[in-house]
Residue, then its C-alpha position, 0 to 999 in steps of 0.5 A: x820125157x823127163x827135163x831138168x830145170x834149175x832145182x826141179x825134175x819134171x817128169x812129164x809122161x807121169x805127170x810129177x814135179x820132183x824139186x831137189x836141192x843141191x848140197x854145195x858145200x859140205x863143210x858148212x853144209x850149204x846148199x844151192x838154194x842158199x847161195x842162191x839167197x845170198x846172190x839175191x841178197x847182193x852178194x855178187x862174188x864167192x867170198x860175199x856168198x860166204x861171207x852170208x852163208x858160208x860156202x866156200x869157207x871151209x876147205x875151198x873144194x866148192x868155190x869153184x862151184x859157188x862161182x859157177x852158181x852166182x855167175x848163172x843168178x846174177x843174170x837171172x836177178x838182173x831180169x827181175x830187177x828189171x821187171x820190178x822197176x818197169 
C-alpha cells in the first residue's frame, strides 16, 4: 500500500518513506518547503510568500499554486500556535 502525505510517500508493504520536495515556481526556482517557510514566518498572502521567497514573482504562472499552499499551512500553523501557547 502506498499513501501520500504532504511531502512523503510511504511505502508501507516495504517498509520505506520517500520525502520529496516540490519545485513550485520555476522562475525563481522555489520550492514547496519554502513557501511552506514563509507561511510559518507570517507571510499570510502570495505576494508576502514572495516577497520572502519569491515565488510567484516572475512570470505569475504559479500563484495560483503558492495560494492553494499557504491557504492549506495557514490551518496548520494556527493548530501549532495553539499547542505552544496551551
Amino acid at each position: 500500500m502506498i499513501h501520500v502525505v504532504e511531502n512523503e510517500i510511504d511505502f508501507q508493504s516495504i517498509g520505506v518513506t520517500i520525502r520529496f520536495v516540490m519545485l513550485v515556481c520555476h522562475c525563481k526556482r522555489v520550492h514547496c518547503r519554502d513557501i511552506r517557510d514563509a507561511v510559518r514566518d507570517g507571510a499570510e498572502t502570495v505576494d508576502e510568500v514572495g516577497e520572502r521567497c519569491g515565488a510567484g514573482t516572475g512570470c505569475g504562472g504559479c500563484r495560483t499554486l503558492v495560494e492553494k499552499l499557504v491557504e492549506r499551512e495557514r490551518p496548520l500553523l494556527r493548530v501549532l500556535r495553539t499547542d505552544v501557547a496551551a
